[in-house]
C-alpha positions as CSV (number, residue, x, y, z in Angstrom):
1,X,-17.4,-18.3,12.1
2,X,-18.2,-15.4,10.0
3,X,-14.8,-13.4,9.7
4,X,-14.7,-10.1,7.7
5,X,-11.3,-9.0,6.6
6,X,-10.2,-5.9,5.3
7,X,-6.7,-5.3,3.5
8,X,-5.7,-3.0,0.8
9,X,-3.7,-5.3,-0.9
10,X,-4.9,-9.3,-2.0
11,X,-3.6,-11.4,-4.9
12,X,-3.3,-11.6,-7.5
13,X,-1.4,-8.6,-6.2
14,X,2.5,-10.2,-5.1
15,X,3.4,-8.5,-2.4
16,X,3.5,-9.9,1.7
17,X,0.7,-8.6,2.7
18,X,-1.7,-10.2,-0.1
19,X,0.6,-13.4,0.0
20,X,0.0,-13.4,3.7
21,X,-3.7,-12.5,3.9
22,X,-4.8,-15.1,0.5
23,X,-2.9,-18.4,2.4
24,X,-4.3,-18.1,5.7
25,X,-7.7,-17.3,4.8
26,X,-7.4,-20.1,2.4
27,X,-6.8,-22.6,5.4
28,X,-9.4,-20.9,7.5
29,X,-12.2,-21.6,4.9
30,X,-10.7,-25.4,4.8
31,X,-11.5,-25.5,8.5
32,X,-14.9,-24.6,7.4
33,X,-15.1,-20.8,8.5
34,X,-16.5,-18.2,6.0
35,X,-14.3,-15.3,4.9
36,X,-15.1,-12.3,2.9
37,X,-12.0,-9.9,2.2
38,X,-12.7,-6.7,1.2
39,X,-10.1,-4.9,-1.3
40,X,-9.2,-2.7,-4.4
41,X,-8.7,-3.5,-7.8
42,X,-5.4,-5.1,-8.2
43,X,-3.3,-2.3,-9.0
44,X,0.1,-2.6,-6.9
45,X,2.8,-1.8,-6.9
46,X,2.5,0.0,-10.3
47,X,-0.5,2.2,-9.9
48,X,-1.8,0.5,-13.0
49,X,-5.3,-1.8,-12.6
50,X,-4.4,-5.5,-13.4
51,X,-5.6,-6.9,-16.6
52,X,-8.6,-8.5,-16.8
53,X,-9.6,-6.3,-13.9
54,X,-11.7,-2.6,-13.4
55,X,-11.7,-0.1,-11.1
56,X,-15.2,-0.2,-9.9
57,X,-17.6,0.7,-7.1
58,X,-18.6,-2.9,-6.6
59,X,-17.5,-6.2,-7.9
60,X,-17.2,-9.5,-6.4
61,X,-15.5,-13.0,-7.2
62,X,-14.2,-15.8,-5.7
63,X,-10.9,-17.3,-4.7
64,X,-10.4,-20.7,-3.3
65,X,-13.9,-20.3,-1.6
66,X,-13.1,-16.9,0.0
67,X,-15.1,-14.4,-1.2
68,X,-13.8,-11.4,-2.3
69,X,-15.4,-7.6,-2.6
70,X,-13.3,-5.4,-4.1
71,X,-14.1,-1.6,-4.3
72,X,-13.7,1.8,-6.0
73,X,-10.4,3.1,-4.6
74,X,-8.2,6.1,-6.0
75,X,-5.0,4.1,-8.0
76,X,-1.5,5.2,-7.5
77,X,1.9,4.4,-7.9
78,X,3.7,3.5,-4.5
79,X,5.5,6.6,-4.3
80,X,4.9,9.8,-2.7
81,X,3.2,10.8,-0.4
82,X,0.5,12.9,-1.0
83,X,-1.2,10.8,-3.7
84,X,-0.5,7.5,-1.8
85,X,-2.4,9.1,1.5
86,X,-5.7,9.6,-1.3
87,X,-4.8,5.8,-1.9
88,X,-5.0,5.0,1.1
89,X,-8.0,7.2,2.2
90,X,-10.2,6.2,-0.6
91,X,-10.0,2.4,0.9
92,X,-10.7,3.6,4.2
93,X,-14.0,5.3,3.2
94,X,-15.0,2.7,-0.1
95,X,-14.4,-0.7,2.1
96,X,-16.1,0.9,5.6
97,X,-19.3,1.8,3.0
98,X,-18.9,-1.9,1.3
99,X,-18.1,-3.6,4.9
100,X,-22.1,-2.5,5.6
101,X,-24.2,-4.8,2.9
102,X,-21.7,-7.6,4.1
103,X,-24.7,-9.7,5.2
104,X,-23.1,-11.4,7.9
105,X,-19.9,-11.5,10.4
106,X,-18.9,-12.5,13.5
107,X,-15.8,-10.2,13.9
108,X,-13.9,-7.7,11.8
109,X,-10.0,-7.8,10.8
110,X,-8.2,-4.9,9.7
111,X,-4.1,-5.6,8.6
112,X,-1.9,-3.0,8.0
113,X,0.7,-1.2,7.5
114,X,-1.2,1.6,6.2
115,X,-3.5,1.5,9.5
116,X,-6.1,3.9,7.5
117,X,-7.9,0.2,6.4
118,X,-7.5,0.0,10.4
119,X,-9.4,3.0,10.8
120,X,-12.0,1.5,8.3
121,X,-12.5,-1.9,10.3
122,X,-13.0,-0.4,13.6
123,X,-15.3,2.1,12.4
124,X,-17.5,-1.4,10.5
125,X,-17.2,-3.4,14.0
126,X,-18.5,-0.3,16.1
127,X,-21.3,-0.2,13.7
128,X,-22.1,-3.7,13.8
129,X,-21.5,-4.2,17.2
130,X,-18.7,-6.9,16.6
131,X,-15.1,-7.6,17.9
132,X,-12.1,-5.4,15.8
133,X,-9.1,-7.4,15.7
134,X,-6.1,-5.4,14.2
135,X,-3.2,-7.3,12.3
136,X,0.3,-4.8,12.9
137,X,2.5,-5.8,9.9
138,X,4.3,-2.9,10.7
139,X,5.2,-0.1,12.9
140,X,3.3,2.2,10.4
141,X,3.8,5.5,10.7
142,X,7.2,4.5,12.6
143,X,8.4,2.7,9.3
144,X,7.4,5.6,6.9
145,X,9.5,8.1,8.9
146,X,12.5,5.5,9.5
147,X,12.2,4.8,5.3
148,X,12.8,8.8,4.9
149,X,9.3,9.1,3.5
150,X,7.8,11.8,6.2
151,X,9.8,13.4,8.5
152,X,8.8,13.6,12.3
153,X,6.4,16.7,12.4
154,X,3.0,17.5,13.8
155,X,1.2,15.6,10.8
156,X,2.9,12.2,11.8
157,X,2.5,12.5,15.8
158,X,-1.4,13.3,15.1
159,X,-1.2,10.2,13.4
160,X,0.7,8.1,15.6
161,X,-2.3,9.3,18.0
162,X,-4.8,8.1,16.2
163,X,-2.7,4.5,15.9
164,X,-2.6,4.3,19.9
165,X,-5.9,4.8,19.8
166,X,-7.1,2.1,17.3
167,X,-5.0,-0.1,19.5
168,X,-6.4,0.9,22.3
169,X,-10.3,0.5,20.8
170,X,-9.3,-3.3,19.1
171,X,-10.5,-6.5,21.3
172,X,-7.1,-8.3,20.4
173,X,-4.2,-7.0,18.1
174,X,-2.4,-9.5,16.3
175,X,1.8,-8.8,15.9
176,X,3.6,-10.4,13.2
177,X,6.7,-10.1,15.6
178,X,7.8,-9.7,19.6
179,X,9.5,-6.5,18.6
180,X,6.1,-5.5,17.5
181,X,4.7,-6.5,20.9
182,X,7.4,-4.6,23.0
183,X,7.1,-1.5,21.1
184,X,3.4,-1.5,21.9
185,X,3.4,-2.0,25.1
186,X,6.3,0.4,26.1
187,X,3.4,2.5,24.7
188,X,1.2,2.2,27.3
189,X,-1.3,-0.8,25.3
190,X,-2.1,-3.5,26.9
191,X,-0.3,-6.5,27.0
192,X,-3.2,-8.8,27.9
193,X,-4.3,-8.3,24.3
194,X,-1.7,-8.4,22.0
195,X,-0.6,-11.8,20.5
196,X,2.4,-12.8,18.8
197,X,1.9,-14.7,15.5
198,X,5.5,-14.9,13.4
199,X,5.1,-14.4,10.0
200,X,5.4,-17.8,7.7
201,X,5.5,-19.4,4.3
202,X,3.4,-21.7,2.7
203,X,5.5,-25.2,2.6
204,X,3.4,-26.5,0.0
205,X,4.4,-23.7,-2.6
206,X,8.0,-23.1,-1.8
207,X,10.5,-26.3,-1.3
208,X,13.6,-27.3,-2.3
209,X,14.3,-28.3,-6.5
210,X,16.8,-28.1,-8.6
211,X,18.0,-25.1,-10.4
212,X,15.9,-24.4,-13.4
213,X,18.7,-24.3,-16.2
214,X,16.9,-22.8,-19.0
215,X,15.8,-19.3,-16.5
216,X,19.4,-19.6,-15.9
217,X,20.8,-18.9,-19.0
218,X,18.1,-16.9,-19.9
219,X,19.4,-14.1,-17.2
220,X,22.5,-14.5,-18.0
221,X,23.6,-16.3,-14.7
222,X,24.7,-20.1,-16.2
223,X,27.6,-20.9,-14.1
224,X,27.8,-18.3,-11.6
225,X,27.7,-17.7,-8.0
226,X,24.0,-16.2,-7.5
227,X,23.6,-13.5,-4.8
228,X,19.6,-12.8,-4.9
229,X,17.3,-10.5,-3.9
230,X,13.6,-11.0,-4.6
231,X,11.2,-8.8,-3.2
232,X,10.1,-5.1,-3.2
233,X,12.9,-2.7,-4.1
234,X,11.6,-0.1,-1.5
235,X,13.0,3.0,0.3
236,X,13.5,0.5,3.3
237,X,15.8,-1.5,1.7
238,X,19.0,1.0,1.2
239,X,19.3,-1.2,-2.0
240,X,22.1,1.4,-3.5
241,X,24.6,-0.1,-1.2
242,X,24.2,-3.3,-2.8
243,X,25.4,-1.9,-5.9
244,X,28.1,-0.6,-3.8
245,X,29.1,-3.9,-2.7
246,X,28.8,-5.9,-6.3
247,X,30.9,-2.9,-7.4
248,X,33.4,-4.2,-5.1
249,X,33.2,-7.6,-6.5
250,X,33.4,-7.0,-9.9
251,X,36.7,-8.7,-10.3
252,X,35.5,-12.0,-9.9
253,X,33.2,-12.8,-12.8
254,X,31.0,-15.7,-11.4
255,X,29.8,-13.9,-9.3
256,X,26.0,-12.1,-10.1
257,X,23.2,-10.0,-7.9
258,X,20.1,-11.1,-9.1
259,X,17.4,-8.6,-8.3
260,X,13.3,-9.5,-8.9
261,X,10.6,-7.5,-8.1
262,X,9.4,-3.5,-7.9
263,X,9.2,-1.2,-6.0
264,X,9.7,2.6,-5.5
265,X,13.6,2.3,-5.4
266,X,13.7,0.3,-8.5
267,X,13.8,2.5,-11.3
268,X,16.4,4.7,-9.9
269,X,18.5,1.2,-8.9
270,X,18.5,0.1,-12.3
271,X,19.4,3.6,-13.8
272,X,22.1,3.6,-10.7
273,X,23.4,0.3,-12.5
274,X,23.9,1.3,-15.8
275,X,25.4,4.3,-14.9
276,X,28.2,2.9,-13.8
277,X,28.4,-0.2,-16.3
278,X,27.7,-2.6,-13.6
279,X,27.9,-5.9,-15.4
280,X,27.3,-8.6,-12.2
281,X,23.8,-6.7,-11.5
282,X,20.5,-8.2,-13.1
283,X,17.2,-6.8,-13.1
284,X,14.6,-9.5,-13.9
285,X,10.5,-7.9,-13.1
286,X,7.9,-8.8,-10.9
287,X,7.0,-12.4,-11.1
288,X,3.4,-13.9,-10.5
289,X,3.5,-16.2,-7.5
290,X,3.3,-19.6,-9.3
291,X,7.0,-18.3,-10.9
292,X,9.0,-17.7,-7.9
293,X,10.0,-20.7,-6.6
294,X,12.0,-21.3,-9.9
295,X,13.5,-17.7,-9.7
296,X,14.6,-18.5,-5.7
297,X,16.4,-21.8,-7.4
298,X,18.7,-20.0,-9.6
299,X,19.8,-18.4,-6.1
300,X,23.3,-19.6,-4.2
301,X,22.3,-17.1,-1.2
302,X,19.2,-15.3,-0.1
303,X,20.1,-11.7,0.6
304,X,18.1,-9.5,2.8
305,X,18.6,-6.2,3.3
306,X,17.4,-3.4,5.4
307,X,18.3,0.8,5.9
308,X,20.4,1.0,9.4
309,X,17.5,2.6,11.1
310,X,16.2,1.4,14.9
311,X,12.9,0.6,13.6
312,X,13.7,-1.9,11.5
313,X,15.0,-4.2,13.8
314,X,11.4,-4.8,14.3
315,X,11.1,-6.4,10.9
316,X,11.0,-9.9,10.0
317,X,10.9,-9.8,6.3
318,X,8.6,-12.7,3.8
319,X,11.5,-13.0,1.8
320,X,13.4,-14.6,4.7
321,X,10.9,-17.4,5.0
322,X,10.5,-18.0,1.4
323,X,14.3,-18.2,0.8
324,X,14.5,-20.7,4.4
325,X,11.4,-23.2,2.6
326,X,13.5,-23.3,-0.5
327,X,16.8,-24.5,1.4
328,X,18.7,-21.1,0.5
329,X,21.6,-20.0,2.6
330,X,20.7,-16.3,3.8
331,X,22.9,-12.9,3.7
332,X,21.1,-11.0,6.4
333,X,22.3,-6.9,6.3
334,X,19.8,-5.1,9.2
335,X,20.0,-3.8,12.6
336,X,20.2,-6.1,15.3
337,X,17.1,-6.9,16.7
338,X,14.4,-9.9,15.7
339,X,15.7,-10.6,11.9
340,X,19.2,-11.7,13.2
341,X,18.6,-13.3,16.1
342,X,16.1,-15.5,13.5
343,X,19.1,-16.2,11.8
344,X,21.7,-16.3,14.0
345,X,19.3,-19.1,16.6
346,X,18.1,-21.2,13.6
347,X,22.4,-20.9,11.8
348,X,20.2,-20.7,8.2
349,X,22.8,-18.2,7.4
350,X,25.3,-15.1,8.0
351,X,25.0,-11.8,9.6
352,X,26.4,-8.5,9.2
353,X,25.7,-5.2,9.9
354,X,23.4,-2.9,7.5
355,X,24.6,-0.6,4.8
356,X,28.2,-1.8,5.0
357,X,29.2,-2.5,1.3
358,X,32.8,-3.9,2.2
359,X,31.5,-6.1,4.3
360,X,28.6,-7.3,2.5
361,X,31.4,-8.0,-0.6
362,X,33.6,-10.1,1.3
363,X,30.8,-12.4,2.9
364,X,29.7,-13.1,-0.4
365,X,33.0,-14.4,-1.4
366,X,33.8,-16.3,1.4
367,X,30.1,-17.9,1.2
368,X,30.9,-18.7,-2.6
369,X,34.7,-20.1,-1.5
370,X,33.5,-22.0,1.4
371,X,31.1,-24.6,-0.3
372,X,30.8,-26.6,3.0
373,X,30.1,-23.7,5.2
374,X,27.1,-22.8,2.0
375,X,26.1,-26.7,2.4
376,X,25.7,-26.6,5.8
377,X,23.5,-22.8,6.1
378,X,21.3,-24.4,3.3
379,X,20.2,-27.5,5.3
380,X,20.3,-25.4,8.8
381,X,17.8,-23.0,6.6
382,X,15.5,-25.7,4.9
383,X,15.1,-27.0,8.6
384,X,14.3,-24.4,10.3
385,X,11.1,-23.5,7.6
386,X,9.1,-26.2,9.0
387,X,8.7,-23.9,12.1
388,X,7.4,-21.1,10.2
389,X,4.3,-22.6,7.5
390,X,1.7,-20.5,7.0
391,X,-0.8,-23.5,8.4
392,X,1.0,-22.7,12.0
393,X,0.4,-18.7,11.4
394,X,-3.5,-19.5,10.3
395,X,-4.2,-22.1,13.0
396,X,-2.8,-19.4,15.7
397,X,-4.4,-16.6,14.5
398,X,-7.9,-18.6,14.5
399,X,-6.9,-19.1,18.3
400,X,-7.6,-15.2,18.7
401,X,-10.1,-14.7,16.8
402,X,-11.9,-17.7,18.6
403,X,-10.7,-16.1,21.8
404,X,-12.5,-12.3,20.8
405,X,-15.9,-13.8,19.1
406,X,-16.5,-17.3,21.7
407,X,-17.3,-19.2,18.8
408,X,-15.6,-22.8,18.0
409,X,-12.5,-22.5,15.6
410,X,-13.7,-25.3,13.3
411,X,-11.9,-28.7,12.0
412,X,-8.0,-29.4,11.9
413,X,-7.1,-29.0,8.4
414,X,-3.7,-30.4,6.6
415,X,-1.8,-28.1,4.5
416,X,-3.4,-26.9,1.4
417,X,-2.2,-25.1,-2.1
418,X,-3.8,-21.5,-3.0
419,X,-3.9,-20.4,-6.5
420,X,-2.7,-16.6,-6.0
């Protein structure tokens, strides 16, 4: 099989989309399929292009036998909204024009959440008469509006319009989660078509090991009680009410919030910090891939946490699966919906409700006093990974696409490494 995947964002930029796309594409080419992605210049989430990297019309390489086009896009910081939309435009247009001197494929795949590269891989599989398969990784614009981003006018109904309708036009859509699948369908789309494939984690790349000692002290956290949070520091993430809560804790000095990553929230979080002379906060940046597995050691408990907003009960988060494959108790704060009943069904960890900084304080001291309760979340959560690898996710989304195009879905493969 030919597949043709488009997808804004591809290592080596970090985020859970590119992570996602890069390790199941990777399997799929093992199985002996042939996968062109088509994608920008590495530029998120900084707005700044990648070293080693250009911003032009047409370049190729590849990537663990995928190969990859990457086009012309307009580069921006992911902030805002009216430069982010030309962002997001310019892929539409540059990867429908580059998706036509593709010289072969058997069906298209658009992910999102910005469903604008949606827009661009229906538009390619009309034109080449093949089958569109649409990836939801989120309820975009639903999420945008929930973050605080847009507020619920006529701009964002025309567009959740035109997201019914590329639903509506696709010959399967893939959901990363039920909640996904639900909302959808109480939207008049067909259930018939929409498949469920959870999110995952490549077990290969993220496993238990011991704490690396010398990043340790390097941060500043040798001998403490680790509380961390490694992922994008978004809107989504109410992240200021984490300070709120290590506020609360600041009597106890072992204890330390670790946060890694970027993100739009991130430069005003660390300012927010120093304001008020929060000395349990630290602020390490964005990591490349191969370095995150030794940041998730130095970490007692995973934290995840989400705004107190309906939509994103929708959510399962990457971070949560990464944190379960290296045996790390989580601290889930979100809405109740598919995150927590994750949690709560597999015991990897403790629940409370979102944006409640009391109550995020005191779980983190009874998790750091109860060392038996921590013992037992961390094996509950190392167990529960091997339900979520990435090979499962790649295997069952070949099962669609196999459905959509009639062609065979290729050799078993065993787990394999990327290099993102």
């Amino acid at each position: 099989m030919n597949i043709l995947f488009l997808t804004e964002n591809f290592p080596p930029e970090r985020n859970a989309a590119a992570s996602r796309v890069f390790e199941r594409a990777a399997y799929w080419v093992e199985a002996g399929h042939q996968v062109t992605v088509i994608t920008g210049a590495p530029n998120f989430p900084e707005g700044r292009v990648y070293p080693g990297y250009r911003n032009r019309w047409y370049q190729t390489e590849t990537m663990d036998g995928i190969r990859v086009v990457r086009v012309k896009t307009f580069v921006a910081r992911n902030e805002g909204v009216a430069l982010r939309t030309l962002d997001f435009a310019s892929f539409m247009v540059a990867s429908a024009v580059a998706g036509l001197f593709v010289s072969s494929c058997d069906v298209v795949v658009a992910t999102s959440p910005q469903f604008l590269t949606a827009v661009s891989g229906w538009a390619l599989a009309a034109t080449r008469r093949r089958p569109f398969v649409f990836e939801l990784g989120d309820l975009w614009p639903a999420s945008i509006a929930a973050a605080g981003v847009m507020r619920d006018n006529l701009a964002l109904r025309l567009v959740e319009r035109l997201e019914l309708f590329l639903y509506r036009q696709s010959a399967a859509v893939v959901a990363l989660t039920g909640a996904f699948k639900a909302d959808l369908t109480g939207r008049g789309v067909d259930p018939d078509k929409i498949s469920v494939v959870l999110n995952g984690v490549d077990l290969r790349r993220y496993a238990p090991m011991l704490r690396d000692q010398a990043l340790a002290v390097e941060h500043g956290l040798d001998g403490c009680f680790t509380v961390g949070y490694l992922g994008t520091h978004g809107l989504a993430h109410a992240l200021e009410r984490v300070l709120d809560a290590a506020a609360e804790l600041e009597d106890d000095r072992d204890i330390r919030f670790l946060f890694v990553g970027v993100g739009a929230a991130r430069e005003r979080l660390i300012a927010e910090a120093e304001r008020r002379g929060l000395k349990n906060v630290v602020f390490a940046p964005a990591q490349p891939k191969k370095r995150m597995p030794a940041f998730w050691s130095l970490c007692d408990v995973a934290l995840i946490h989400l705004k107190a907003a309906p939509t994103f009960a929708t959510v399962l988060p990457s971070k949560l699966f990464e944190a379960m494959a290296m045996g790390v108790p989580l601290l889930l704060a979100a809405p109740e919906g598919e995150a927590t009943r994750l949690v709560r069904e597999t015991g990897a960890g403790e629940v409370i409700p979102p944006e409640t900084p009391a109550m995020l304080a005191a779980a983190v001291r009874r998790l750091k006093e109860d060392r038996t309760l921590l013992a037992r979340l961390a094996a509950n959560s190392r167990c529960a990974a091997s339900g979520f690898s990435r090979e499962r996710q790649a295997r069952e989304m070949l099962a669609v696409l196999t459905r959509v195009t009639g062609l065979p879905a290729g050799r078993t493969v065993s787990p394999v490494v990327g290099k993102a």
